[in-house]
C-alpha positions in Angstrom: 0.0 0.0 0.0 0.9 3.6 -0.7 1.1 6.1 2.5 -0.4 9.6 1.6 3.1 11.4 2.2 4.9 8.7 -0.5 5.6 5.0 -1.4 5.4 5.9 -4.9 7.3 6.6 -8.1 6.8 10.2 -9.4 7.1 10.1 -12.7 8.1 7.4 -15.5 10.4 4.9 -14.7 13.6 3.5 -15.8 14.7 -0.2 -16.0 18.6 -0.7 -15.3 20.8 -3.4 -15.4 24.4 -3.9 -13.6 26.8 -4.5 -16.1 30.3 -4.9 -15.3 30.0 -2.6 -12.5 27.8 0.4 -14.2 24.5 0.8 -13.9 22.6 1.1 -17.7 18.9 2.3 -18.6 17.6 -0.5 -21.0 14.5 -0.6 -23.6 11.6 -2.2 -22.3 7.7 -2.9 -23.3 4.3 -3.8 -21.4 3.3 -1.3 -18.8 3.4 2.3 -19.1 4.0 3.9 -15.7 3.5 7.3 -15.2 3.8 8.2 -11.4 -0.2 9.5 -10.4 -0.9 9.4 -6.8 -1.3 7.1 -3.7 -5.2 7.3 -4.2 -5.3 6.2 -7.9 -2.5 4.0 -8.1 -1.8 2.3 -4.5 -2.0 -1.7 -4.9 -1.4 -1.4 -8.6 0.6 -4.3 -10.4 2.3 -3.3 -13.3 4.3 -5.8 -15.7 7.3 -4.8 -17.3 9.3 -6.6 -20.4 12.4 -6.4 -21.9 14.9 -8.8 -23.8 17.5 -11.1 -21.8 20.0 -10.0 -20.9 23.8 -11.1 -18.7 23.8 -8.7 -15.7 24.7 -8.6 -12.0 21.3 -6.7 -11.3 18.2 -5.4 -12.2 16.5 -2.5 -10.5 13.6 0.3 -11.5 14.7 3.8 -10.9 12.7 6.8 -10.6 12.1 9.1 -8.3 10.5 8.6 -4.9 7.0 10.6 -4.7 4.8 12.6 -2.7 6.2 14.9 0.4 8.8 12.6 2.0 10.0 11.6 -1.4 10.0 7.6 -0.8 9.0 4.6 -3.0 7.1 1.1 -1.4 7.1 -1.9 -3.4 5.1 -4.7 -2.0 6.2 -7.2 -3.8 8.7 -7.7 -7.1 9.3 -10.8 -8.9 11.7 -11.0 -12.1 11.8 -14.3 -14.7 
């Protein structure tokens, strides 16, 4: 759940991958995420898709919403 001061992403989102140490923004497809508010988008699941790739990591980066700035995720599972 989303708290009314944050716990969200404000704004679209980037997928990265660890590669040999550096962080890189990749292309991906399914679910467009555009950052709206703890009242419209709390308990949301969103899928995201993108090629295979060889990488030490995987994260999404954004920025943290609302006043304090933070994101929440519930729950995250990567095949």
């Amino acid at each position: 759940s989303h708290f009314d001061n944050g716990g969200w992403f404000d704004g679209k989102l980037e997928i990265q991958i660890l590669r040999d140490g550096e962080w890189q923004s990749i292309e991906y497809g399914g679910d467009e995420y555009l950052g709206i508010s703890w009242i419209t988008n709390g308990n949301s699941v969103f899928t995201f898709t993108f090629d295979e790739v060889t990488a030490e990591g995987v994260r999404i980066y954004g920025k943290g919403g609302g006043s304090a700035g933070f994101v929440s995720v519930g729950e995250l599972q990567i095949y």
